[in-house]
N, C-alpha and C positions, 0 to 999 in steps of 0.2 A: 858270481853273477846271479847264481840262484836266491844267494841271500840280500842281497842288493833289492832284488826283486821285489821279498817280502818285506822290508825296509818301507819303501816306497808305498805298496798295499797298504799296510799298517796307519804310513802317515797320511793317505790319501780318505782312509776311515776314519780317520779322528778327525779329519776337514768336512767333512762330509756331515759327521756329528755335530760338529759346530756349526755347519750351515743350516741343519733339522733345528738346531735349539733356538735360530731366531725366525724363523719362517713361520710358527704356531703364531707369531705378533699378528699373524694376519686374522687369525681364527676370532679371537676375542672379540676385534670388530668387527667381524662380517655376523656373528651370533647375538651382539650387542645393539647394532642398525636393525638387527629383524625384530628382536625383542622390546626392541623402543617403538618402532611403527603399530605391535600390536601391543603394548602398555604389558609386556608378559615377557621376566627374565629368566624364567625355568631354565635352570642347565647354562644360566652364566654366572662367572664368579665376576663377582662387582666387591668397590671398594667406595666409602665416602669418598669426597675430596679432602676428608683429616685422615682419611686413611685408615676407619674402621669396616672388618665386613661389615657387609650387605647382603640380608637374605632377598632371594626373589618374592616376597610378600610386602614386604618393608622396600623396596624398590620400587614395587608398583604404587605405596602409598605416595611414597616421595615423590614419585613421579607426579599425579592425580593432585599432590599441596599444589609442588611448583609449575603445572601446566593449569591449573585453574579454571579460567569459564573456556580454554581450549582446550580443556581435556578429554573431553567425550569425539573432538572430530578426528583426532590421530592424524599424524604427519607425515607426510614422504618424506626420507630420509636417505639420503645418497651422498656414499664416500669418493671424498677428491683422488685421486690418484692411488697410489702404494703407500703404506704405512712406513714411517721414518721408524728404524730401530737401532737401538745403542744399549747394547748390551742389555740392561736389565728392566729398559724402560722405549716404549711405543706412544707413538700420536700420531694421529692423522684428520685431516680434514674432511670435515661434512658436510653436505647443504642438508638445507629443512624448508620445508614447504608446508607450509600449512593454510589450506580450504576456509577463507571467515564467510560469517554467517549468509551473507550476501552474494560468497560465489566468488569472491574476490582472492588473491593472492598473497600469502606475506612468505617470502622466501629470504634466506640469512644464510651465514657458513658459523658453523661453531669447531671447534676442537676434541677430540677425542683423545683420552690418553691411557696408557696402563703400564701396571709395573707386573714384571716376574716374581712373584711370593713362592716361595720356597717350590720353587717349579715350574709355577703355573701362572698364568698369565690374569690380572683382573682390573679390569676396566672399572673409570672411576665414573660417579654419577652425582649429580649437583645443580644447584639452579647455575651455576654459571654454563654447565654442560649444555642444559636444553638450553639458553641462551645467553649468549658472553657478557650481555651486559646485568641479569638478572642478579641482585643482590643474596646473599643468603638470608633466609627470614620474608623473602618477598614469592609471587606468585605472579602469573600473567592472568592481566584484568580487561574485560573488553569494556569501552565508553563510545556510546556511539551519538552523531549529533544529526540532528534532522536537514535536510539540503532544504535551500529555498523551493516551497511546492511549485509548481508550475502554473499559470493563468490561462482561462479559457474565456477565448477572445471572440468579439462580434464577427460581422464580416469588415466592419471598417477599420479593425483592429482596438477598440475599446472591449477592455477586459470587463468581459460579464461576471466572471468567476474569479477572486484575487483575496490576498493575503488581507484582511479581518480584524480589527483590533474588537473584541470581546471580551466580556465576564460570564465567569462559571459562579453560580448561586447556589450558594448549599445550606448546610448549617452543621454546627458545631454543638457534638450534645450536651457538656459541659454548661454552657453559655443558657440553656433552656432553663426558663422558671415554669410553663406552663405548657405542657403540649399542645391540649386542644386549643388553647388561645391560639397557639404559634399558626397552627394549621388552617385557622378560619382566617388569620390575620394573613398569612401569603398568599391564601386563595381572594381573597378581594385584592390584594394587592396586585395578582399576576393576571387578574380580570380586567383589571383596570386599563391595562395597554393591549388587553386582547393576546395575549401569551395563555394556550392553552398547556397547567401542569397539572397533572394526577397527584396530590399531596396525599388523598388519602390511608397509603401506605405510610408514609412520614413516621409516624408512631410507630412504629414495627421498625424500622430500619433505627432509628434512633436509640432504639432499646438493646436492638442487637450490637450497633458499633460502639467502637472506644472512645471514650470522655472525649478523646483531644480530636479526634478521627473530622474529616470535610464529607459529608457524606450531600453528597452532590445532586441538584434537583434541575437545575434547567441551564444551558448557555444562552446567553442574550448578545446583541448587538450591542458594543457599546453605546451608539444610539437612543437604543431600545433601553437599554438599564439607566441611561440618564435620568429618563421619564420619572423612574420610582425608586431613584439611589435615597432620597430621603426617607420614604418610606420603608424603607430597607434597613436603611441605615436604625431606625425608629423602631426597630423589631427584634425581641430578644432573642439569641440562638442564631443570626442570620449571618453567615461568614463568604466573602468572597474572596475572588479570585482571578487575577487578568492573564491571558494569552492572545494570542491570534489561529484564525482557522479561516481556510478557505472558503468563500460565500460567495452566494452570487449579490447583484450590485443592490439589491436592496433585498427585503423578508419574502417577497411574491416573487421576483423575478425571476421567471422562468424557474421556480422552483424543482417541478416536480421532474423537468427535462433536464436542469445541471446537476439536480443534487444535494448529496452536505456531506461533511467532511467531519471526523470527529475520532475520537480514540477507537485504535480497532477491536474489536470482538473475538470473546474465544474460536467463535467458529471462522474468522477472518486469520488469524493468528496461525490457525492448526494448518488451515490449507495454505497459507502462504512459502510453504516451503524452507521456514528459516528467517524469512525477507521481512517479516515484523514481528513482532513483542507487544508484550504488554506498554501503555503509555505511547505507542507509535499514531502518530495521526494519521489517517486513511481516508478514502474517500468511501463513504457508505451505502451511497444512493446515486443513480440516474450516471449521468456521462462521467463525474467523480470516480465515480467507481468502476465501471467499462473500462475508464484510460487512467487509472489511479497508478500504473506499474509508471508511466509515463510521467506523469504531473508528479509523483512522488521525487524521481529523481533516484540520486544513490545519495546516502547518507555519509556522513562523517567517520572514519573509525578510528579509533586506536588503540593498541594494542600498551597497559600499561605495567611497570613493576609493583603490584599492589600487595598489600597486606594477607599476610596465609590466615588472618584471624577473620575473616569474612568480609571484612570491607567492602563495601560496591566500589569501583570503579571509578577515580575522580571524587570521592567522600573524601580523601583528606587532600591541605595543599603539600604539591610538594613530590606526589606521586611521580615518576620518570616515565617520561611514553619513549617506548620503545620501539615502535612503529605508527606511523599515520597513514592512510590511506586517505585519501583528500575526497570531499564533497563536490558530487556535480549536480548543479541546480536541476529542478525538475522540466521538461519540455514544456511547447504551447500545445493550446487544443484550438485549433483555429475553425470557425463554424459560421455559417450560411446566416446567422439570426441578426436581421437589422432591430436594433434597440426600441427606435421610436414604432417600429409597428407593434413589436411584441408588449411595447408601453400599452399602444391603445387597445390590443387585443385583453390584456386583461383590463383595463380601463374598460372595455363592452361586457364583460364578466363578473365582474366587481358586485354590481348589485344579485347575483342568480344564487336563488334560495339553494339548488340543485344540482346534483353532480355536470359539471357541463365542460367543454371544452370549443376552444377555436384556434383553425391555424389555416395559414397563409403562405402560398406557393407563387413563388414566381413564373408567370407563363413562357415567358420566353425561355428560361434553363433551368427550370424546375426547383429553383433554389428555396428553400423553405425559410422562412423572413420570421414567422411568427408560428409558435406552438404553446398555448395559453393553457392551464387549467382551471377552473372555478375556482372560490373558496373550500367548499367542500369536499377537492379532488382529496386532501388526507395522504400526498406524497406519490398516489399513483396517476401517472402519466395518462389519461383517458386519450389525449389529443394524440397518441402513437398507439395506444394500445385498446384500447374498446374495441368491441365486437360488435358492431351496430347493423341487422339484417336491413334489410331494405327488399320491396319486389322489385319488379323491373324497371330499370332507372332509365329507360328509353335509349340506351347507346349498349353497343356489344360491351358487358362486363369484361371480358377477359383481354379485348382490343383497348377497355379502358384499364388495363390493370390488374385488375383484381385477381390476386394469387399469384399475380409475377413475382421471380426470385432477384432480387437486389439486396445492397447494402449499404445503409444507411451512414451506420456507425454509430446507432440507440437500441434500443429494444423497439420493437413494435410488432404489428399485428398485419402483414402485407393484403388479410382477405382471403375470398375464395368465390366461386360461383359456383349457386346451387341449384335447384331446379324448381325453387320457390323467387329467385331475384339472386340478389350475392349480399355477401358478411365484408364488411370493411370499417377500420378506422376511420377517425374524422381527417385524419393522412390522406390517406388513398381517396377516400370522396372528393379533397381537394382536390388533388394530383389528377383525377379522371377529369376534373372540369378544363384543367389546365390542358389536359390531352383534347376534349375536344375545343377548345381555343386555338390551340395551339396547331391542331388537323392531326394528331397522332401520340401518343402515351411517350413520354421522358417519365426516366425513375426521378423523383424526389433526389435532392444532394442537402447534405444538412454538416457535415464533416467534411474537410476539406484536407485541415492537417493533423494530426498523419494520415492519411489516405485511409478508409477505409475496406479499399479494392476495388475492381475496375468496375466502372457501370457497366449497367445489364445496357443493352442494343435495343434503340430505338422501338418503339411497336407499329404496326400498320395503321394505317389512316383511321380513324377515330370519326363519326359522323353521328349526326341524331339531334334529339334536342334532347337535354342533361334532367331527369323529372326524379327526384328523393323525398317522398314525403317523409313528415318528422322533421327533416332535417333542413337548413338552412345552405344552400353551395352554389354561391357566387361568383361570377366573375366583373373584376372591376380594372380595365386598363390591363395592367398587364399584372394584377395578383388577382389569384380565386383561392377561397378560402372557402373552410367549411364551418358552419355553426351548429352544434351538437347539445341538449340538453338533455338528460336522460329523464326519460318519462314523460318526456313534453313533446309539443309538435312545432310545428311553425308558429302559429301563435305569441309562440314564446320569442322561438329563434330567430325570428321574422327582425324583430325590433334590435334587439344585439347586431344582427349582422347590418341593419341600415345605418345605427351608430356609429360601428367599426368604418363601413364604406366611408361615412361622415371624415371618419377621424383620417383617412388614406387623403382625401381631398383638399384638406384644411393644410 
């Protein structure tokens, strides 16, 4: 019986041994998922998929060819169940998740495999590993395509802000017979329509870039470039270029309050967290750029089999997309501004030698119809943002306003009250006349969609008679408006704002 016993022990060890020699199938992959998530195989035995070692140095190369423009963001990596084992050979299933540039998800299952080499367990590594459909000789390539930008609308719903057919104006320095000629010759030519460009860098930039290089001077309306395509055309070294970009409905309208739109900036780039690149269209200025994450949209992506020899992305035909994430159009920007007033508001400004501005508040709900800036506003918004002191305007400053905290959904200057009069925009001027029209202070609403947050709460009754020298602040029916020229007095603004009234009438 005793040796019966030992019989049994004996064969229950040798079972036992054969169940340790397939149980390490597990090791290989649980030290192969860590070492793949941190691009670092220290202390695993790998094997190609032809089945030559693999050092961890040369792993993490291969790794870095075949994960490409995703190789810097590292993957979650997570095994399907228990590892399948058959004697001298293991696989098991994985998922991969991988973070793209935008925040977005691309998750897959690949296959993990390994064989037993004289002992020891090593797991193979290959582009078909990081993905099954991944060719060998190819690499993951990101293409990314811009979504339709989003339009910023009246209040009647006529798009103030929309998609643009344009030309980019450059030149080509190959193409040049004579610089100074070229230089005197674009600047009469970009005078001619009243297109202010700085050429005279021109020289300097043509010397520094490559014969074949677009080295790029101004984007026009295609409109606008009509005017002087012959001219253009008629000028040595002059090369164009057509796209579209977001505009508002004409060159002046409501410029300096929508904005412009145009390739984004290193310093736009850096802080966007990933979310654009170089070549991406942005919105650069005024309400474009405030709700630019909105109007942009989410872009195109996809994820392609591209070339390990550098290729971008979609350069050759033929490349395999391996995953797409689909484009969603950009939002609206829906806003308070009726067209035909803000027509006449700059139509009353048009002739002012002088930085100036005018804008136009609904009395009855504060809605803002018109925010104008002169010709010589230069892209800054005076009609929200000036600092314009005034003494005492004969009504309580602070019952009118001034320094209340609201939200527009622009930039502006809300004011303040000081103990010489108060500091306010040609906004808030309006806005107080509307307050005493109206018997009591409503915030301004100039944004509607998406909300800019909840309005501030009514103010107390509002009494007096409304007195701002300098400045022009009307009320007409049911808008008051205020007319602003800087350095001037009434005088000036006197006549503007009887125009304007003119033009509300007519």
């Amino acid at each position: 019986m005793r040796h019966v016993r030992r019989i049994l022990a004996a064969t229950l060890i040798v079972a036992l041994a054969g169940c340790t020699d397939d149980k390490p199938a597990e090791d290989p992959f649980a030290a192969f998922v860590a070492g793949w998530q941190r691009a670092d195989f220290t202390g695993v035995e790998l094997r190609t998929t032809a089945g030559q070692p693999l050092a961890a140095d040369a792993a993490r190369q291969l790794l870095a060819d075949t994960e490409g423009d995703l190789g810097a963001r590292r993957p979650v990596v997570t095994r399907h169940g228990k590892a399948a084992v058959r004697k001298d050979d293991a696989d098991v299933r994985a998922g991969v998740d991988w973070t793209l540039p935008d925040g977005r998800h691309w998750a897959y299952e690949t296959k993990l495999e390994a064989r037993r080499i004289d002992g020891k367990w090593a797991v193979y590594l290959g582009p078909a590993v990081v993905h099954p459909d991944l060719p060998d000789g190819k690499r993951m390539t990101l293409r990314s395509a811009a979504a339709t930008r989003g339009v910023v609308l009246a209040a009647d719903g006529t798009p103030i802000v929309s998609e643009t057919p344009v030309v980019y104006v450059g030149v080509e320095p190959r193409l040049v017979r004579d610089v100074d000629a070229l230089v005197q010759r674009l600047d009469l030519v970009f005078r001619s329509v009243r297109v202010s460009v700085d050429v005279s860098a021109l020289p300097g930039r043509i010397k520094a870039a490559k014969p074949d290089a677009f080295v790029e001077l101004v984007t026009l309306r295609q409109t606008d470039f009509a005017e002087i395509e012959r001219d253009l055309a008629a000028t040595d070294g002059v090369a164009t270029k057509t796209g579209t970009l977001s505009l508002p409905m004409t060159r002046t309208f409501g410029r300096a309050l929508l904005g412009t739109s145009g390739p984004a900036t290193k310093e736009l780039i850096d802080g966007s967290g990933g979310a654009l690149k170089a070549g991406d269209i942005t919105g650069l200025t005024g309400l474009q750029r405030r709700y630019d994450v909105a109007l942009r949209g989410t872009p195109k992506l996809e994820v392609l089999a591209g070339d390990k020899a550098g290729d971008k992305a979609g350069d050759k035909a033929g490349d395999k997309v391996l995953y797409t994430a689909p484009a969603a159009d950009g939002a609206r920007v829906r806003t308070t501004i009726d067209v035909k007033t803000q027509q006449a508001a700059e139509a009353a400004l048009a002739g002012t030698a002088k930085r100036s501005a005018l804008v136009a508040v609904g009395v009855k709900d504060g809605t803002v119809l018109a925010a104008a800036n002169g010709p010589d506003a230069a892209g800054y918004n005076l009609a929200f943002q000036a600092e314009v002191a005034s003494p005492p305007i004969g009504v309580d400053g602070g019952a009118a306003g001034f320094g209340a905290a609201w939200k527009l959904g622009a930039d502006m200057f809300t004011g303040r009250v000081t103990e010489a009069g108060v500091v306010g925009s040609p906004l808030v001027y309006a806005a107080a006349a509307a307050a005493l029209a109206r018997g009591h202070w409503r915030q301004p609403v100039l944004v509607t969609e998406p909300s800019p947050g909840p309005a501030a709460a009514d103010g107390p009754a509002v009494t007096g008679t409304l007195t701002v020298p300098g400045m022009s602040v009307v009320v007409r029916g049911d808008v008051a408006y205020c007319v602003y020229v800087e350095g001037a007095g009434q005088d000036v603004t006197g006549p503007i704002a009887d125009a304007f009234g003119r033009s509300l009438s007519s």
